[in-house]
C-alpha positions as CSV (number, residue, x, y, z in Angstrom):
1,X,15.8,-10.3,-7.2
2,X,12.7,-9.3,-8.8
3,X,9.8,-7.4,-7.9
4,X,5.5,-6.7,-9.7
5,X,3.3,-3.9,-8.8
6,X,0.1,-4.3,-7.4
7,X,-2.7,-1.5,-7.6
8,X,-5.3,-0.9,-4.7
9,X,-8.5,1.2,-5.1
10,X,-11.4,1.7,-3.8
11,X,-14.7,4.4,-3.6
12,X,-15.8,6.6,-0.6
13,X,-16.5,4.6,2.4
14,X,-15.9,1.4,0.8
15,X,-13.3,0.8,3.8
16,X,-10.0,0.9,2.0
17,X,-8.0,2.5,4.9
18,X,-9.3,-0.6,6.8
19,X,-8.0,-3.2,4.2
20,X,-4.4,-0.8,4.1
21,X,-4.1,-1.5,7.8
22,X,-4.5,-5.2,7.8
23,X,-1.9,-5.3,5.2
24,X,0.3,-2.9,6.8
25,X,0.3,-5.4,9.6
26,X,1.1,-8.3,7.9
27,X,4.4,-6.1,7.0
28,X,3.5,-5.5,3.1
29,X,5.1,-2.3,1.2
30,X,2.3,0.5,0.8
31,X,3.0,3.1,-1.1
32,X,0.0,6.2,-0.5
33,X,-0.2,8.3,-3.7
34,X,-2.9,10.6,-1.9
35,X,-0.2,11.3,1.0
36,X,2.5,11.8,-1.8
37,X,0.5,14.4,-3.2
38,X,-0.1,16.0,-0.4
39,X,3.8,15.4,1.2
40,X,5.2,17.5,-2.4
41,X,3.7,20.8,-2.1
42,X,4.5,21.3,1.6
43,X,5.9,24.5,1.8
44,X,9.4,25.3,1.3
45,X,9.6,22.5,-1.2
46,X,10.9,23.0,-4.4
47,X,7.0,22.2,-6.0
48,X,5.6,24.8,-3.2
49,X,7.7,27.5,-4.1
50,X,7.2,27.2,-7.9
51,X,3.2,27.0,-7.4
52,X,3.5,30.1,-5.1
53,X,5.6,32.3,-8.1
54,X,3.0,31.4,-10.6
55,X,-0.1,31.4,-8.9
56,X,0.6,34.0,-6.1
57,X,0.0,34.2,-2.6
58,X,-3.9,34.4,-2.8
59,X,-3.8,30.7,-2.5
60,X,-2.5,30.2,0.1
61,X,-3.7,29.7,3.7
62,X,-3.4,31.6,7.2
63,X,-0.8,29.1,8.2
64,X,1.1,29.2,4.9
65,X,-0.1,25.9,3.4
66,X,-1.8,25.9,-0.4
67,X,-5.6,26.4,-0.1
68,X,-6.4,23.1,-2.2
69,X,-9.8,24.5,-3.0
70,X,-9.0,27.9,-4.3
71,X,-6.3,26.7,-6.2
72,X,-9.0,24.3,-7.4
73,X,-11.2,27.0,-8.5
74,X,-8.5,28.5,-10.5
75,X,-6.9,25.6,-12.7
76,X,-10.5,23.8,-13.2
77,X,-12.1,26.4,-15.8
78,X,-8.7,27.0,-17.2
79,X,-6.8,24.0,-19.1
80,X,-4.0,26.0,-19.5
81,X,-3.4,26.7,-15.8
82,X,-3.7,23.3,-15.2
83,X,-1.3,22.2,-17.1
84,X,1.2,24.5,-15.8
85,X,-0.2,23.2,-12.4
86,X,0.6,19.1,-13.5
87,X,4.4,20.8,-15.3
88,X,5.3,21.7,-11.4
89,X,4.1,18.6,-9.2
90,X,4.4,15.4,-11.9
91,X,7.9,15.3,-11.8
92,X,8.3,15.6,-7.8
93,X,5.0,13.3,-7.5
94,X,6.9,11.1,-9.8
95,X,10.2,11.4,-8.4
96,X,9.3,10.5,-5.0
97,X,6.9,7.1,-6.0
98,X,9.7,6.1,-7.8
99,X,12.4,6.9,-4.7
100,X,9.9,4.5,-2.9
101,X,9.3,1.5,-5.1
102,X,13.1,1.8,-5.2
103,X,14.0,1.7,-1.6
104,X,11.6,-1.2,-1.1
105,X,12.9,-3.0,-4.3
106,X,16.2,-2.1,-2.4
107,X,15.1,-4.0,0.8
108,X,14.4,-7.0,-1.1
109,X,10.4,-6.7,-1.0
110,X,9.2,-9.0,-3.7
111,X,6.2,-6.4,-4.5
112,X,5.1,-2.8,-3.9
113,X,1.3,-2.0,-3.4
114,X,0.2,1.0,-4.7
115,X,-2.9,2.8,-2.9
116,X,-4.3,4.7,-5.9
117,X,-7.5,6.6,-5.2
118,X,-8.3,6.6,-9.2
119,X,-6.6,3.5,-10.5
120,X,-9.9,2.4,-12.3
121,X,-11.1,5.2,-13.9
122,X,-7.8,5.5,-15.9
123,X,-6.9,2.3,-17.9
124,X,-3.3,3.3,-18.7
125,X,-2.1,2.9,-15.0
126,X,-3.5,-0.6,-14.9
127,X,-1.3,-2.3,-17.1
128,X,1.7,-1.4,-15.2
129,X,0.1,-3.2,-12.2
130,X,0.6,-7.3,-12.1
131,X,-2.9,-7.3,-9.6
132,X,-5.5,-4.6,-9.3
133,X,-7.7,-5.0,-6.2
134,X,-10.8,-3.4,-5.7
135,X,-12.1,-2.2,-2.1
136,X,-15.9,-3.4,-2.5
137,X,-18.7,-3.1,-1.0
138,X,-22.5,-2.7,-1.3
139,X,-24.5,0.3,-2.0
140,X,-26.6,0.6,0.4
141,X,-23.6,-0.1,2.9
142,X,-21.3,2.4,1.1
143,X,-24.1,4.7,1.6
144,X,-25.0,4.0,5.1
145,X,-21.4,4.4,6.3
146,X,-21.0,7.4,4.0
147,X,-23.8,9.3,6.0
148,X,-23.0,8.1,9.4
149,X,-19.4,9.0,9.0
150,X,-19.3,12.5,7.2
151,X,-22.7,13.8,9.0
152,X,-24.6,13.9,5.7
153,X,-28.3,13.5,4.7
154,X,-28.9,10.8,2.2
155,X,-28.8,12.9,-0.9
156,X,-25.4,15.0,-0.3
157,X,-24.0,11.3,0.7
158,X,-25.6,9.9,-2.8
159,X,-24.3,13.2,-4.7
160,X,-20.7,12.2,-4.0
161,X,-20.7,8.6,-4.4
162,X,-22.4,9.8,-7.9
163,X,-19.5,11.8,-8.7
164,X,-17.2,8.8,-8.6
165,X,-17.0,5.5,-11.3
166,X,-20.0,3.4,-9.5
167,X,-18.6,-0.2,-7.4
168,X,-19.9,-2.2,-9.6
169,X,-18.5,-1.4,-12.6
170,X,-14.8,-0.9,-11.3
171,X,-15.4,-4.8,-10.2
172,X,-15.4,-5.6,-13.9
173,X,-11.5,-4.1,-14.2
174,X,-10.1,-5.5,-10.7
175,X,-8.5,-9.1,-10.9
176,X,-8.8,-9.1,-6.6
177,X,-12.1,-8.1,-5.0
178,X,-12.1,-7.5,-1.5
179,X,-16.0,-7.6,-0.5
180,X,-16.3,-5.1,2.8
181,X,-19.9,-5.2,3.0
182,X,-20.1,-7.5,6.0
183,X,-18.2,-8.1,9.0
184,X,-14.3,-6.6,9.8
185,X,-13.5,-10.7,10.5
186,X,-14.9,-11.4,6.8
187,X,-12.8,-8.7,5.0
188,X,-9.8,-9.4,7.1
189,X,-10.0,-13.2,6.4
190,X,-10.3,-12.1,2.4
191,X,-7.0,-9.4,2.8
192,X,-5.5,-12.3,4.2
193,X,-6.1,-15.1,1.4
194,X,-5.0,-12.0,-1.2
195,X,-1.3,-11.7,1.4
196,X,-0.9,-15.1,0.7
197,X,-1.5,-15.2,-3.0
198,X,0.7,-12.0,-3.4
199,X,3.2,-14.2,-1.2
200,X,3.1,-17.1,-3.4
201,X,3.2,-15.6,-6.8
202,X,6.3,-15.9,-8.4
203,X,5.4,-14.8,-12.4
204,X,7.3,-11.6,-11.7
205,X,6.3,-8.4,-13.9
206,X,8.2,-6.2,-13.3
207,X,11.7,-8.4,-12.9
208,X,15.2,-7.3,-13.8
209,X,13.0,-3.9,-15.1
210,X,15.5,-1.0,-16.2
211,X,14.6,2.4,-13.8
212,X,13.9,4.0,-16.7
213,X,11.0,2.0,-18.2
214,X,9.6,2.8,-14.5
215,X,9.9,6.2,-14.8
216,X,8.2,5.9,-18.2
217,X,5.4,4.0,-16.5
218,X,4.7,6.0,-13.5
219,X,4.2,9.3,-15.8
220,X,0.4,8.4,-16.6
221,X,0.3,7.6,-12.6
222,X,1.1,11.0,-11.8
223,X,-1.4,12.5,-13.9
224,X,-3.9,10.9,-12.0
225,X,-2.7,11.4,-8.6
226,X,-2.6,15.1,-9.3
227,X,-6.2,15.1,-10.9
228,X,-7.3,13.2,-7.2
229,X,-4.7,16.1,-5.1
230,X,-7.1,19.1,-6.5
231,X,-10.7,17.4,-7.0
C-alpha cells in the first residue's frame, strides 16, 4: 500500500479554489497548508500560547485572535524575531501536515494533494512532490478578475500580482498545467483528465516511505507555509 505527493499552486485570482473544489468532488485527499497555518495559532493552542509569552499581548486582537499584520510588522525588519516566530509554529505546522498525509495514507488513498500557496517559488519543496500542478491563467484575465473581485483599480490589482513569481514563469517548473483563462466547463474538463492521470499512475514515490524521511521532507514545507501565514 503505497502512496506519492502531489503539489498544487497557483497566483492571485488564477482560480485555484475553483480547481480544489472540482477535485474535492471527485473525492481526492486535499491537504490546505494556508488553513493549517491558520488552524495552529488558534488560541489556546500550545503555538498560541508560546507566541503570546514572547511577543506579548500587543498582538493580539479585540476578540483574542493574533493580529497577523502587527505581528508582521514586528518579525519582518527583525531576522531574529522571525526566527523565534518559525522555532514556535514549524513543528506544530509540521506535525499536523504530517497527522494528515498519515490518516489519508491510513485510509488507503493512493496520493495526498498538497495546496501550497508558494510551492514554486521554493525549489526544495518540489522534489518531495511526484506532480506539481500549476493554476494558470492569462494576465490580462488574472487581472481582470483580480480587480472585479477585491474592488481594486488597475494598478493596486497589478501591484500585487507584481509581488508574486509571474504565471508564466512558474509554468516552466509545473509538470501539470491547468489553463483557467476560459470557460469553468474547459478547466473542469482539464481537472478531470489530471484525476484520471493521478488515478492511473502507479510509479509510486513515495512507497513503503519510513515516517521519518517524511518528517525530514515536510521541514522545508513548513518554512514556506509560515513565510505565506505572515506575508
Amino acid at each position: 500500500n503505497a502512496m506519492f505527493l502531489v503539489g498544487l499552486s497557483g497566483g492571485i485570482a488564477s482560480g485555484k479554489s475553483t480547481v480544489v473544489a472540482v477535485l474535492q468532488e471527485l473525492g481526492c485527499a486535499v491537504i490546505d497548508a494556508d488553513v493549517i497555518a491558520r488552524q495552529v495559532v488558534q488560541p489556546h493552542l500550545k503555538a498560541y500560547q508560546q507566541i503570546v509569552h514572547h511577543f506579548g499581548t500587543e498582538i493580539l486582537l479585540e476578540n483574542g485572535e493574533i493580529n497577523r499584520e502587527a505581528l508582521g510588522n514586528i518579525i519582518f525588519p527583525q531576522p531574529e524575531k522571525r526566527q523565534l516566530l518559525n522555532s514556535i509554529t514549524h513543528p506544530e505546522i509540521q506535525k499536523e501536515m504530517l497527522k494528515q498525509i498519515l490518516k489519508y495514507f491510513v485510509l488507503g488513498y493512493r496520493y495526498v494533494i498538497l495546496d501550497i500557496p508558494l510551492l514554486f517559488e521554493t525549489h526544495r519543496l518540489t522534489r518531495f512532490m511526484k506532480y506539481t500542478v500549476l493554476v494558470y491563467c492569462s494576465p490580462r484575465a488574472q487581472l481582470s478578475r483580480l480587480m472585479q473581485r477585491n474592488g481594486l483599480s488597475q494598478a493596486e490589482a497589478e501591484a500585487r500580482i507584481r509581488s508574486q513569481l509571474p504565471l508564466d514563469e512558474k509554468r516552466r517548473f509545473a509538470t501539470h498545467i491547468i489553463d483557467n483563462s476560459g470557460e469553468r466547463e474547459s478547466t473542469r474538463r482539464q481537472v478531470l483528465r489530471l484525476h484520471t492521470h493521478l488515478e492511473d499512475s502507479l510509479d509510486f514515490l513515495w512507497a513503503r516511505l519510513a515516517a521519518g524521511t517524511v518528517v525530514a521532507g515536510l521541514a522545508g514545507l513548513v518554512y514556506l507555509l509560515l513565510r505565506h501565514f505572515i506575508s
